[in-house]
mmCIF file of the N, C-alpha and C atoms, coordinates in Angstrom:
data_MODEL
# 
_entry.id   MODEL 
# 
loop_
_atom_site.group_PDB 
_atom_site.id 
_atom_site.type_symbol 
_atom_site.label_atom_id 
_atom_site.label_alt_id 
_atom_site.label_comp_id 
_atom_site.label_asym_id 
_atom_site.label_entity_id 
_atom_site.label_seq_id 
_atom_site.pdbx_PDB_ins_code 
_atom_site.Cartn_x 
_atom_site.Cartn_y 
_atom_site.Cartn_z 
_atom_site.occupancy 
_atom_site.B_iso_or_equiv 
_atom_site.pdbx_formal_charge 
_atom_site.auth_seq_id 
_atom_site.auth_comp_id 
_atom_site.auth_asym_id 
_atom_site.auth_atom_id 
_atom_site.pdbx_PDB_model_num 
ATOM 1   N N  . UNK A 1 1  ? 88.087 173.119 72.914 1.00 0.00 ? 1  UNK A N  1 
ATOM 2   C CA . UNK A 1 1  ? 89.472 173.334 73.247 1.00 0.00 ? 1  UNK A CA 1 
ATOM 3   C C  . UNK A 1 1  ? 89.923 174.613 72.541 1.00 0.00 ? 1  UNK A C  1 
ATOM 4   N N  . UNK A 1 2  ? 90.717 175.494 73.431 1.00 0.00 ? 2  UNK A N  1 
ATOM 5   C CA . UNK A 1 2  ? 91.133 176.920 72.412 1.00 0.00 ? 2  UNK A CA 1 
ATOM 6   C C  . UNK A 1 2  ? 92.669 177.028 73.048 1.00 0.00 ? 2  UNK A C  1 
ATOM 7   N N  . UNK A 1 3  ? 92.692 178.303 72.941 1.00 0.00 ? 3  UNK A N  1 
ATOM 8   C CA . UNK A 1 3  ? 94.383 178.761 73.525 1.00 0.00 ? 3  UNK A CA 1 
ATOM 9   C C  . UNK A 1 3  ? 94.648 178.603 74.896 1.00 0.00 ? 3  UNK A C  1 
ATOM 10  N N  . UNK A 1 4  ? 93.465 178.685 75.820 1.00 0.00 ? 4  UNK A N  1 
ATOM 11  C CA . UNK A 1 4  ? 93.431 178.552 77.283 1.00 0.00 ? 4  UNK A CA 1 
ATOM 12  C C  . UNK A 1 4  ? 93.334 177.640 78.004 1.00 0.00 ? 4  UNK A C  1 
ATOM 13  N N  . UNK A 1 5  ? 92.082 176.635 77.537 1.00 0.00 ? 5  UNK A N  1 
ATOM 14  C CA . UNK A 1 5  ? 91.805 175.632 78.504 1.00 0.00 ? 5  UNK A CA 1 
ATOM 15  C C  . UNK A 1 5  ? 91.408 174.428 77.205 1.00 0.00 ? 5  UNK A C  1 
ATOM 16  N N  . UNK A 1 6  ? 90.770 173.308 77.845 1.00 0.00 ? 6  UNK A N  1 
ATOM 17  C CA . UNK A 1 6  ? 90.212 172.136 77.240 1.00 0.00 ? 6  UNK A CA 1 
ATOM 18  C C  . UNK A 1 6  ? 89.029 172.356 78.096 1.00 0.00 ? 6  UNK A C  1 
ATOM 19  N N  . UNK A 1 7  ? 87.524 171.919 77.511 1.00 0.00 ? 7  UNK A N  1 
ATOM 20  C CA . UNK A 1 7  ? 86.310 172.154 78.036 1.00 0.00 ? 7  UNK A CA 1 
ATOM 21  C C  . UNK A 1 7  ? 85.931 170.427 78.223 1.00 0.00 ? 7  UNK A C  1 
ATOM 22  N N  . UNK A 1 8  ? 85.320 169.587 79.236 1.00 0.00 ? 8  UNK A N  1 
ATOM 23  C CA . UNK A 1 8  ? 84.532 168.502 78.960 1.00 0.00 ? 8  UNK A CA 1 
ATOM 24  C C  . UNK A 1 8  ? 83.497 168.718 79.285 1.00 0.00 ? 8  UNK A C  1 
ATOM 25  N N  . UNK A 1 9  ? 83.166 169.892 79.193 1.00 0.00 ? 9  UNK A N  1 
ATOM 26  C CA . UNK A 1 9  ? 81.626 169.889 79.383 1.00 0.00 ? 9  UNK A CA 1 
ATOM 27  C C  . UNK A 1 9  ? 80.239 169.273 78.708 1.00 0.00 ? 9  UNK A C  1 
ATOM 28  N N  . UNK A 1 10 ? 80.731 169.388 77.317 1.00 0.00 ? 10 UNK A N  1 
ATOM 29  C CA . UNK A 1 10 ? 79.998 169.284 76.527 1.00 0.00 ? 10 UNK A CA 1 
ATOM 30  C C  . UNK A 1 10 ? 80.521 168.293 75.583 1.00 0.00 ? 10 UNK A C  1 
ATOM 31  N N  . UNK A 1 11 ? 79.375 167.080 75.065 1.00 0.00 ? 11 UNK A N  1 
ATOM 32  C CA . UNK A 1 11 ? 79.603 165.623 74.415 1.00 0.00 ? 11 UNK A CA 1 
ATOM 33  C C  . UNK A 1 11 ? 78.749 165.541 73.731 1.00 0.00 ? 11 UNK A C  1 
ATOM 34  N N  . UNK A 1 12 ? 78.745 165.140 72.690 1.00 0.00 ? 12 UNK A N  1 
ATOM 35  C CA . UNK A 1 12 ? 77.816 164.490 72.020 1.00 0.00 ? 12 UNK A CA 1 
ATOM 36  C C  . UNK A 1 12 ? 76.762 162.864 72.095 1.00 0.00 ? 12 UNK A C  1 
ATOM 37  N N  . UNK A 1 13 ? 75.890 163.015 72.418 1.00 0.00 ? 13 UNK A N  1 
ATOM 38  C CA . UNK A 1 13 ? 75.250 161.294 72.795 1.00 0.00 ? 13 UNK A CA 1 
ATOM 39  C C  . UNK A 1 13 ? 75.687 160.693 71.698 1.00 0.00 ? 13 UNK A C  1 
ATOM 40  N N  . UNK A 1 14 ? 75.721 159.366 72.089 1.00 0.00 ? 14 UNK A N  1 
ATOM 41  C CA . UNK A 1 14 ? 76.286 157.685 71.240 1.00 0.00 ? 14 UNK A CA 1 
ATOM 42  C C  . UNK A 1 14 ? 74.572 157.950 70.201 1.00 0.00 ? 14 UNK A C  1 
ATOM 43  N N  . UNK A 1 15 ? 74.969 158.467 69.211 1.00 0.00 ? 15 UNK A N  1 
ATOM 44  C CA . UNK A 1 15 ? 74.333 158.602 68.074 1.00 0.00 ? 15 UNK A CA 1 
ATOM 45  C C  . UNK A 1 15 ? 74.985 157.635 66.753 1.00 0.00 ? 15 UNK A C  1 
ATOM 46  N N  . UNK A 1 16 ? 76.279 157.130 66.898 1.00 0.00 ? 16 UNK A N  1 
ATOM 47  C CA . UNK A 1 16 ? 77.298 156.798 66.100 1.00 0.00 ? 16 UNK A CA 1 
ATOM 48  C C  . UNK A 1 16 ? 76.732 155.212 65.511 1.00 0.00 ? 16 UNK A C  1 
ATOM 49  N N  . UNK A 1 17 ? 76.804 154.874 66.257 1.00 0.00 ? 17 UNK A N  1 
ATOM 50  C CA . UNK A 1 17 ? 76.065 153.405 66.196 1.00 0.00 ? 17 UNK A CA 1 
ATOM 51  C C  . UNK A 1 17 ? 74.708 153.191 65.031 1.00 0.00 ? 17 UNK A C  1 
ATOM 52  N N  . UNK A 1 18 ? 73.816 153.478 65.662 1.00 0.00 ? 18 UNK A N  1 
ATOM 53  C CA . UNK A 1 18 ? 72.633 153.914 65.059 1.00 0.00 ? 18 UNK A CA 1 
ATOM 54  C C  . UNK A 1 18 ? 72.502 154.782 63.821 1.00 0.00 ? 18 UNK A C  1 
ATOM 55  N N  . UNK A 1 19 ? 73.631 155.906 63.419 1.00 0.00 ? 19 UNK A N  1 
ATOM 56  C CA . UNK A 1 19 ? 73.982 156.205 62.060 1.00 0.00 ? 19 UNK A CA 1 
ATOM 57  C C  . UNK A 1 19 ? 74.814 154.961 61.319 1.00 0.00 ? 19 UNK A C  1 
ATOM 58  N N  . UNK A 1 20 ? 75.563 154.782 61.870 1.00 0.00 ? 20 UNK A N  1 
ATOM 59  C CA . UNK A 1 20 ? 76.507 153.643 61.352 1.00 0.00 ? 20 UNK A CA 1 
ATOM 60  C C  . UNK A 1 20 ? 75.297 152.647 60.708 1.00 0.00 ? 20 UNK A C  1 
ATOM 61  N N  . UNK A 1 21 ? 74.389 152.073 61.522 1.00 0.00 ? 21 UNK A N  1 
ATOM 62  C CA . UNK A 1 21 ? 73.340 150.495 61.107 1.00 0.00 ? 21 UNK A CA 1 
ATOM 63  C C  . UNK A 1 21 ? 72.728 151.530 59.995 1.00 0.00 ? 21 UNK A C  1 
ATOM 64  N N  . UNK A 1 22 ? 72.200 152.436 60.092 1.00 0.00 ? 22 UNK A N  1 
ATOM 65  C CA . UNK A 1 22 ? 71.305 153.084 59.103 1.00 0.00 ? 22 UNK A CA 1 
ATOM 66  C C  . UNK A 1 22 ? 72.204 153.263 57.920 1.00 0.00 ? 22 UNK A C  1 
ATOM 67  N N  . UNK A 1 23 ? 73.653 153.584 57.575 1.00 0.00 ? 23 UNK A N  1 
ATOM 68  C CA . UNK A 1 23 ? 74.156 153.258 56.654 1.00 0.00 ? 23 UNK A CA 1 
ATOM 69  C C  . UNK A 1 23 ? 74.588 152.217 55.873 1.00 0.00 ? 23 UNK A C  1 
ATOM 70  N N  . UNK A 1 24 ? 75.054 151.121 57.182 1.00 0.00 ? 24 UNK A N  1 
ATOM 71  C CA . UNK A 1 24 ? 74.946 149.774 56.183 1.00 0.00 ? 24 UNK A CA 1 
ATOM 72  C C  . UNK A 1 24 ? 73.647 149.444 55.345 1.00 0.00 ? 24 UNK A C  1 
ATOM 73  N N  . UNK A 1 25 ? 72.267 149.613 56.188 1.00 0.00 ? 25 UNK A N  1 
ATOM 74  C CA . UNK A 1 25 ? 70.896 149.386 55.486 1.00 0.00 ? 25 UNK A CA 1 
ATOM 75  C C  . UNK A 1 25 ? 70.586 149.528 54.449 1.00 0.00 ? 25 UNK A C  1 
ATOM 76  N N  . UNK A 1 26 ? 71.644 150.598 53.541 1.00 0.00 ? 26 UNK A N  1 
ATOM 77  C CA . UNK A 1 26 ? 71.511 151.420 52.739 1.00 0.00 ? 26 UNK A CA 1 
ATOM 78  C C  . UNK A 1 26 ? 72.964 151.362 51.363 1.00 0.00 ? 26 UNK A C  1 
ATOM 79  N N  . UNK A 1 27 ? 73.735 150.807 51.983 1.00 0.00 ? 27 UNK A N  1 
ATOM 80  C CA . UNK A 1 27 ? 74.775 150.630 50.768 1.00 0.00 ? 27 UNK A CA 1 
ATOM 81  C C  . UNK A 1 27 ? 75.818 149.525 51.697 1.00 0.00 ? 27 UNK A C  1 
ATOM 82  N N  . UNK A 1 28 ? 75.477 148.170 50.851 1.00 0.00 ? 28 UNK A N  1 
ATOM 83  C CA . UNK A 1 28 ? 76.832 147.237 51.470 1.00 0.00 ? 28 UNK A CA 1 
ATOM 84  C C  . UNK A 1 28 ? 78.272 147.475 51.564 1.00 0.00 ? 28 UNK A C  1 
ATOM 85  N N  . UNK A 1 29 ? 78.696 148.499 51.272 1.00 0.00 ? 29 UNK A N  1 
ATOM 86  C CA . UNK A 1 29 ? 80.087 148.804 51.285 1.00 0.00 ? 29 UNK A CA 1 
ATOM 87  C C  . UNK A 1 29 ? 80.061 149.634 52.729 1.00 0.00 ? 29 UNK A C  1 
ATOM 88  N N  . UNK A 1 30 ? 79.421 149.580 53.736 1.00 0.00 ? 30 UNK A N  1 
ATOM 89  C CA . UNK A 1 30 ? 79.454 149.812 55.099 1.00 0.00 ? 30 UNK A CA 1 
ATOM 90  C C  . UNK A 1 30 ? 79.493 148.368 55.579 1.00 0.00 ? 30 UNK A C  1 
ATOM 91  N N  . UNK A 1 31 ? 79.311 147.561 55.079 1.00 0.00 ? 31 UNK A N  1 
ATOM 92  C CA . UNK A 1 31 ? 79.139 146.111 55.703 1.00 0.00 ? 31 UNK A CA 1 
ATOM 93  C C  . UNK A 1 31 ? 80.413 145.011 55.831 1.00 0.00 ? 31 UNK A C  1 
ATOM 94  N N  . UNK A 1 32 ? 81.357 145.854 55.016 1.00 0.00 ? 32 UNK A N  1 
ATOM 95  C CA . UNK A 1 32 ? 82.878 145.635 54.656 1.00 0.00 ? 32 UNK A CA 1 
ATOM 96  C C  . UNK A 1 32 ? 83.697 145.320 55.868 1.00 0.00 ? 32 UNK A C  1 
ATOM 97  N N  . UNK A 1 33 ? 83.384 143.695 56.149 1.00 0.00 ? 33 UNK A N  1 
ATOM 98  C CA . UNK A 1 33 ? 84.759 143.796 57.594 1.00 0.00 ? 33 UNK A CA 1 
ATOM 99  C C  . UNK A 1 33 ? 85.600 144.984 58.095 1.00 0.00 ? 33 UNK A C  1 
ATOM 100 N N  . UNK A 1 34 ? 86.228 145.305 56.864 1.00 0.00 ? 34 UNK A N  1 
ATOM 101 C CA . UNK A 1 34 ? 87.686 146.100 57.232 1.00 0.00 ? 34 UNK A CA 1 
ATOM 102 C C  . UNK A 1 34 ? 87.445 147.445 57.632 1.00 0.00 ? 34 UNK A C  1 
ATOM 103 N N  . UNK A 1 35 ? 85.897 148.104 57.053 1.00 0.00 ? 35 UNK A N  1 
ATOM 104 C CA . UNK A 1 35 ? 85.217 149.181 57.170 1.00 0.00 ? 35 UNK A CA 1 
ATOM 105 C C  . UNK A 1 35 ? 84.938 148.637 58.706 1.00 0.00 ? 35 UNK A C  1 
ATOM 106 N N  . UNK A 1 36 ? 84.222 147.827 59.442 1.00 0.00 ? 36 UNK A N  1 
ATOM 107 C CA . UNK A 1 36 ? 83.245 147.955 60.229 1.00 0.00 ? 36 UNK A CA 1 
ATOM 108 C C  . UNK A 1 36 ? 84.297 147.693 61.667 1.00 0.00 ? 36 UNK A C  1 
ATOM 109 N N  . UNK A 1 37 ? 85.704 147.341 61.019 1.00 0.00 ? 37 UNK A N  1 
ATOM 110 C CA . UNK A 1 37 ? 86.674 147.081 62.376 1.00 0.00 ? 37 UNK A CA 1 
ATOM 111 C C  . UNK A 1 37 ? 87.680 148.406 62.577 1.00 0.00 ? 37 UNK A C  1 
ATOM 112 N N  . UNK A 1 38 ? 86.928 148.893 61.250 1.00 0.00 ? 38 UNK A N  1 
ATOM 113 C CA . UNK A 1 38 ? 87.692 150.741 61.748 1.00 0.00 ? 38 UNK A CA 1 
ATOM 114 C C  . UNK A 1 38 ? 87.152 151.270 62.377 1.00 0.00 ? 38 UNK A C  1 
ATOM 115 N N  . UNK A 1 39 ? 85.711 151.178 62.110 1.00 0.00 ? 39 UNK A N  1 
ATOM 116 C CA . UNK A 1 39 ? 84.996 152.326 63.030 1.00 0.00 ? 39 UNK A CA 1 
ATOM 117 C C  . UNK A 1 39 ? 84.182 151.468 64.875 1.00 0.00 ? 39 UNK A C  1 
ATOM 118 N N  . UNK A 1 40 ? 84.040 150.144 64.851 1.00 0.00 ? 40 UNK A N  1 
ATOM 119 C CA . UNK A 1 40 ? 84.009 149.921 65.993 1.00 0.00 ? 40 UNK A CA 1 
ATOM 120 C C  . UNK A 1 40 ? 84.347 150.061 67.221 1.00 0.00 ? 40 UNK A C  1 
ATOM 121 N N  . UNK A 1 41 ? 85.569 150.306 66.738 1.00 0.00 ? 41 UNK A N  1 
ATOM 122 C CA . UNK A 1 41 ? 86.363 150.619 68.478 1.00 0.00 ? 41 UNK A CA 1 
ATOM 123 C C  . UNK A 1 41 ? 85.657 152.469 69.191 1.00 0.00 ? 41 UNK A C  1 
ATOM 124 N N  . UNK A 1 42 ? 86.180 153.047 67.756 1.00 0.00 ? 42 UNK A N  1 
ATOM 125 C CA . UNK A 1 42 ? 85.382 154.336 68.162 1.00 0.00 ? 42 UNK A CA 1 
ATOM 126 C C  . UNK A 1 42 ? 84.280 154.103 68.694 1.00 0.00 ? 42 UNK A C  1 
ATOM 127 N N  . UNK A 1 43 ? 83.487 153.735 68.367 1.00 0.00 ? 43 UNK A N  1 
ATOM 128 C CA . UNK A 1 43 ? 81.587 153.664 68.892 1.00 0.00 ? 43 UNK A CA 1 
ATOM 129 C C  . UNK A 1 43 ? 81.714 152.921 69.933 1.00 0.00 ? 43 UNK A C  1 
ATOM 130 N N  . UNK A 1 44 ? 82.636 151.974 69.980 1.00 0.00 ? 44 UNK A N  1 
ATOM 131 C CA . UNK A 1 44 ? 82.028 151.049 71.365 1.00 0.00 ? 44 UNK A CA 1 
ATOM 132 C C  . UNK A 1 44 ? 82.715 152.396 72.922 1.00 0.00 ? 44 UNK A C  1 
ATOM 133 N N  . UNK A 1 45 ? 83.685 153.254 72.342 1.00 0.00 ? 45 UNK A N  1 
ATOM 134 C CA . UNK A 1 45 ? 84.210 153.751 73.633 1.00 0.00 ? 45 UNK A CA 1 
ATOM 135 C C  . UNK A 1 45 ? 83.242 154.938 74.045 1.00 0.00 ? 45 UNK A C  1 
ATOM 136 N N  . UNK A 1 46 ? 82.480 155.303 72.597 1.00 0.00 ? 46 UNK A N  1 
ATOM 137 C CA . UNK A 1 46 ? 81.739 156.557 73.540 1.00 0.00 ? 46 UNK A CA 1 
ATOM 138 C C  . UNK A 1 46 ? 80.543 156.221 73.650 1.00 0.00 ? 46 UNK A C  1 
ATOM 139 N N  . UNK A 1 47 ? 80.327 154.973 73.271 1.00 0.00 ? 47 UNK A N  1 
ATOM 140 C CA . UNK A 1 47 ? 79.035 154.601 74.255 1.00 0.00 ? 47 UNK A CA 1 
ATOM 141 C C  . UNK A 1 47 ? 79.256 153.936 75.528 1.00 0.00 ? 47 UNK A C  1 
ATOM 142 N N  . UNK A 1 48 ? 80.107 153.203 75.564 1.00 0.00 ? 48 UNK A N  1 
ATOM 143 C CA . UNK A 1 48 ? 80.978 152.764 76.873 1.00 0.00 ? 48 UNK A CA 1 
ATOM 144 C C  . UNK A 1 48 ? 80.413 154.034 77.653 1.00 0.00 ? 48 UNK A C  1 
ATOM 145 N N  . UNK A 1 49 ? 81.235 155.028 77.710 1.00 0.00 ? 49 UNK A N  1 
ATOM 146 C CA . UNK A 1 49 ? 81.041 156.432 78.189 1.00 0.00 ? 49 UNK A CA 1 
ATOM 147 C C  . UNK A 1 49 ? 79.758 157.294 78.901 1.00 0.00 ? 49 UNK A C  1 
ATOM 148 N N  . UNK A 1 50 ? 78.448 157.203 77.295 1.00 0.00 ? 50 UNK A N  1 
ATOM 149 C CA . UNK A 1 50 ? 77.594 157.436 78.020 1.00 0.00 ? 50 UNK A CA 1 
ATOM 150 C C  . UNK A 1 50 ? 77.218 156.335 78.833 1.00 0.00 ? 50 UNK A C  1 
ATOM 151 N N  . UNK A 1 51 ? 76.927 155.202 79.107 1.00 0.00 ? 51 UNK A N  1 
ATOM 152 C CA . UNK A 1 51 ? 76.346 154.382 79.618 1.00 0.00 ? 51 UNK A CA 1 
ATOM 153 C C  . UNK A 1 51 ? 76.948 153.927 80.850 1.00 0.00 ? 51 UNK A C  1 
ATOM 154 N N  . UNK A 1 52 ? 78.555 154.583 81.119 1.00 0.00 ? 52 UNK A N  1 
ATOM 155 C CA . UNK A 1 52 ? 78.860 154.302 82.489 1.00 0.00 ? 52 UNK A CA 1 
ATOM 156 C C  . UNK A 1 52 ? 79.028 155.606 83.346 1.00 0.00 ? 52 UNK A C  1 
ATOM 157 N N  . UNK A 1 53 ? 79.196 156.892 82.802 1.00 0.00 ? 53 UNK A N  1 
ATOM 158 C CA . UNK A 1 53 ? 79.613 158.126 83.045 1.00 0.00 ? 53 UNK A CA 1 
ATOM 159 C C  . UNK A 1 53 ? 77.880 158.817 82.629 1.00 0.00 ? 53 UNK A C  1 
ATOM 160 N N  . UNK A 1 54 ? 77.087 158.521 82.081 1.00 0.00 ? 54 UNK A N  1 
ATOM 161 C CA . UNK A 1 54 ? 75.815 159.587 82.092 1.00 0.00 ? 54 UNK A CA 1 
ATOM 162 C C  . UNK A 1 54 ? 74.714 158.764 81.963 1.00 0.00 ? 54 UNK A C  1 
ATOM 163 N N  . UNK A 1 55 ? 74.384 157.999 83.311 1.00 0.00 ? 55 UNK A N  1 
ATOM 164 C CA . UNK A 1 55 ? 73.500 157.480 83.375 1.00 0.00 ? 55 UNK A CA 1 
ATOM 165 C C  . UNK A 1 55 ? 73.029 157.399 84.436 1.00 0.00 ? 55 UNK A C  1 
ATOM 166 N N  . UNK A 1 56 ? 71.584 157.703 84.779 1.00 0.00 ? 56 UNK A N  1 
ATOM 167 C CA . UNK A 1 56 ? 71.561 157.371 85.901 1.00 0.00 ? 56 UNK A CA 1 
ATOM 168 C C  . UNK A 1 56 ? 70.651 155.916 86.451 1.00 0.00 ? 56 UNK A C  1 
ATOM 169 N N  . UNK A 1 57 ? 70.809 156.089 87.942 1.00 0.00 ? 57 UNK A N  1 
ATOM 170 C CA . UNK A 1 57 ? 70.003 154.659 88.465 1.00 0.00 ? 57 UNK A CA 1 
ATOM 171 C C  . UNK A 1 57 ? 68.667 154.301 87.987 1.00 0.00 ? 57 UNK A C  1 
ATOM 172 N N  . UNK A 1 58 ? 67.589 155.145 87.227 1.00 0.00 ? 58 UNK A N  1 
ATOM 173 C CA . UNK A 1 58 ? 66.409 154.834 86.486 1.00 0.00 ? 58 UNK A CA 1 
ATOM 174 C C  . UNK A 1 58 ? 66.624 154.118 85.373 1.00 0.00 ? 58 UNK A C  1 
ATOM 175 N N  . UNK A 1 59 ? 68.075 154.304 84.844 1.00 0.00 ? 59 UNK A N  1 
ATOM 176 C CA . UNK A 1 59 ? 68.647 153.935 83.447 1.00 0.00 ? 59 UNK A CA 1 
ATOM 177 C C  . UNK A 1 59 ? 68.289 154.889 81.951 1.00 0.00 ? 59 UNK A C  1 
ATOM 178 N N  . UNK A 1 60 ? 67.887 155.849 82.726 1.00 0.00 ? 60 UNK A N  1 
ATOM 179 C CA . UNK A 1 60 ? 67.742 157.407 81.308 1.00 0.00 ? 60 UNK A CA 1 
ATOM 180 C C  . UNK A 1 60 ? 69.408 157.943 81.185 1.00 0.00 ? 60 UNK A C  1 
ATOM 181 N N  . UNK A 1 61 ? 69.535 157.988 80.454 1.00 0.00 ? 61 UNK A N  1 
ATOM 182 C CA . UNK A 1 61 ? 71.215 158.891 80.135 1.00 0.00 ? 61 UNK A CA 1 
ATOM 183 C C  . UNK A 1 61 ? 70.930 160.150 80.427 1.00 0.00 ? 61 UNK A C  1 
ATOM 184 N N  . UNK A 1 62 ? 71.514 161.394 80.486 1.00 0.00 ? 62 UNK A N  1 
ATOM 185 C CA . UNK A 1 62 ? 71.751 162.715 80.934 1.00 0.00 ? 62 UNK A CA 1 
ATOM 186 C C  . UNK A 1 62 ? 72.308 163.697 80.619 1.00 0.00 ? 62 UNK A C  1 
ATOM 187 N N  . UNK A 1 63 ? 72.544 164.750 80.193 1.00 0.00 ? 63 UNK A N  1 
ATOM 188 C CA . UNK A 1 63 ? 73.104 165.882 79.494 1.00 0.00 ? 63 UNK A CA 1 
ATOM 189 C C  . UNK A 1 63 ? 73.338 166.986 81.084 1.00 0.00 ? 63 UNK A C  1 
ATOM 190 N N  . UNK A 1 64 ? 74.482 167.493 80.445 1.00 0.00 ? 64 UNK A N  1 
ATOM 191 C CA . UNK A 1 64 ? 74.959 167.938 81.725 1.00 0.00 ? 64 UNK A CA 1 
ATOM 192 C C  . UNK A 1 64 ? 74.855 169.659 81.204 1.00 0.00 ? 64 UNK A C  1 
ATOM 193 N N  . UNK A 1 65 ? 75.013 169.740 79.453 1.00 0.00 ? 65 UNK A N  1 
ATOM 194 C CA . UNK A 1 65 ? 74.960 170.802 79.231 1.00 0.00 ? 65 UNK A CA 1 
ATOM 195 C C  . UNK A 1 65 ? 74.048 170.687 77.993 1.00 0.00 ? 65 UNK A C  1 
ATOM 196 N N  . UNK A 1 66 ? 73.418 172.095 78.104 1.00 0.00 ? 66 UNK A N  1 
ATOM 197 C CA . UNK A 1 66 ? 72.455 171.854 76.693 1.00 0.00 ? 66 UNK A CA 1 
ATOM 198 C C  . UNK A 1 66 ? 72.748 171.889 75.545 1.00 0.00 ? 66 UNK A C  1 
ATOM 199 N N  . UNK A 1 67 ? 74.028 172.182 75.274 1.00 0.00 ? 67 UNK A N  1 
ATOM 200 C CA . UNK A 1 67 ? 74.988 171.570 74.023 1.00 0.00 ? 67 UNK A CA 1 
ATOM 201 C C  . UNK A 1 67 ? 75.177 169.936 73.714 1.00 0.00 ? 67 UNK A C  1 
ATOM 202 N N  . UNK A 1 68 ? 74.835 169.428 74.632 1.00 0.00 ? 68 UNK A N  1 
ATOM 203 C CA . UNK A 1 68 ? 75.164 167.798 74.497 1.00 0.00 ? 68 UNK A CA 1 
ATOM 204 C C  . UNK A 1 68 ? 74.207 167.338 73.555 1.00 0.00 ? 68 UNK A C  1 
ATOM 205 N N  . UNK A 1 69 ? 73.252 167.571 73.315 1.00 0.00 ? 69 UNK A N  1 
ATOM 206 C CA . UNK A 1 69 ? 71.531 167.372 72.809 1.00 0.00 ? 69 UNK A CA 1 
ATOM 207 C C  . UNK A 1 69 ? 72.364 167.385 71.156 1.00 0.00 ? 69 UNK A C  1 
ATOM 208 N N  . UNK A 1 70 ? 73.225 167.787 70.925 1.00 0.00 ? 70 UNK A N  1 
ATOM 209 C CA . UNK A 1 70 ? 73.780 168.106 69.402 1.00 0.00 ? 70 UNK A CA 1 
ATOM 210 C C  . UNK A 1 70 ? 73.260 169.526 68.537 1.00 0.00 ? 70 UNK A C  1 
ATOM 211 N N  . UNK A 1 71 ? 72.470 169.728 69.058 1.00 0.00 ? 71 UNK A N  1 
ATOM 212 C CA . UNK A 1 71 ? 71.220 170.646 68.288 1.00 0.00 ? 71 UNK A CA 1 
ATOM 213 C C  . UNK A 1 71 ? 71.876 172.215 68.158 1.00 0.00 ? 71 UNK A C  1 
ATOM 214 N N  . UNK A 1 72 ? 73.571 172.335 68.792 1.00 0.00 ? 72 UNK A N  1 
ATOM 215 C CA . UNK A 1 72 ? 74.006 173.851 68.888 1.00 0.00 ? 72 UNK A CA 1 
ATOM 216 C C  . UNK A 1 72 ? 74.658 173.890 67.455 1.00 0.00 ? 72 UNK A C  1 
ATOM 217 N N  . UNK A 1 73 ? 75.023 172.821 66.602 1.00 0.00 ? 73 UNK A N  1 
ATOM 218 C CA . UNK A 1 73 ? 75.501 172.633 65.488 1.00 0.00 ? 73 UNK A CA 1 
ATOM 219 C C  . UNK A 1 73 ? 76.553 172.840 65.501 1.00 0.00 ? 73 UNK A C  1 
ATOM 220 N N  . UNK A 1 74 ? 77.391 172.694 66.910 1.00 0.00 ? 74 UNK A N  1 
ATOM 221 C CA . UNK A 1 74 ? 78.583 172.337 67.024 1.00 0.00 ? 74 UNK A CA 1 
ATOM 222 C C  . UNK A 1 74 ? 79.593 171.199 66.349 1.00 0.00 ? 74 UNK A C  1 
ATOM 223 N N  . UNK A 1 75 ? 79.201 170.611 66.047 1.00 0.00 ? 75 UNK A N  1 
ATOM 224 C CA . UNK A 1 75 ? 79.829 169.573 64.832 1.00 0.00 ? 75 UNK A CA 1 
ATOM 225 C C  . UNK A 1 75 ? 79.097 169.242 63.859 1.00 0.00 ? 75 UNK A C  1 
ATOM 226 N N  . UNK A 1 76 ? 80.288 169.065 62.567 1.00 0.00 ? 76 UNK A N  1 
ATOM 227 C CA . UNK A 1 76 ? 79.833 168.935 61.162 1.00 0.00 ? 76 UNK A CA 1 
ATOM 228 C C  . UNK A 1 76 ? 78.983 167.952 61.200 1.00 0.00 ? 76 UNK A C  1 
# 
């Protein structure tokens, strides 16, 4: 997003989840109800996302741009 437009081109895959379990694994204060009902809603919507919006009928998910892959180091 800049001064001109908003871009959706480019997303990041439902990586969130799977960091999230790898942190509880690792220190119980991720395991904290109150912790795990903050960050749920987030994760469940952008995997919602890929899995209804970038998927296809084989059931492989899809990148529309080669920024999606994460690897441009577009986010911290």
């Amino acid at each position: 997003m800049n001064d001109t437009y908003a871009s959706y081109s480019c997303v990041k895959p439902p990586v969130y989840g799977w960091a999230y379990r790898y942190m509880m694994r690792r220190s119980p204060v991720f395991k904290a109800k109150n912790r795990l009902e903050r960050v749920y809603e987030t994760v469940k919507k952008c995997t919602e996302f890929w899995m209804k919006e970038r998927i296809k009928s084989e059931g492989l998910l899809y990148y529309t741009h080669g920024n999606d892959s994460g690897w441009d180091n577009g986010t911290f």
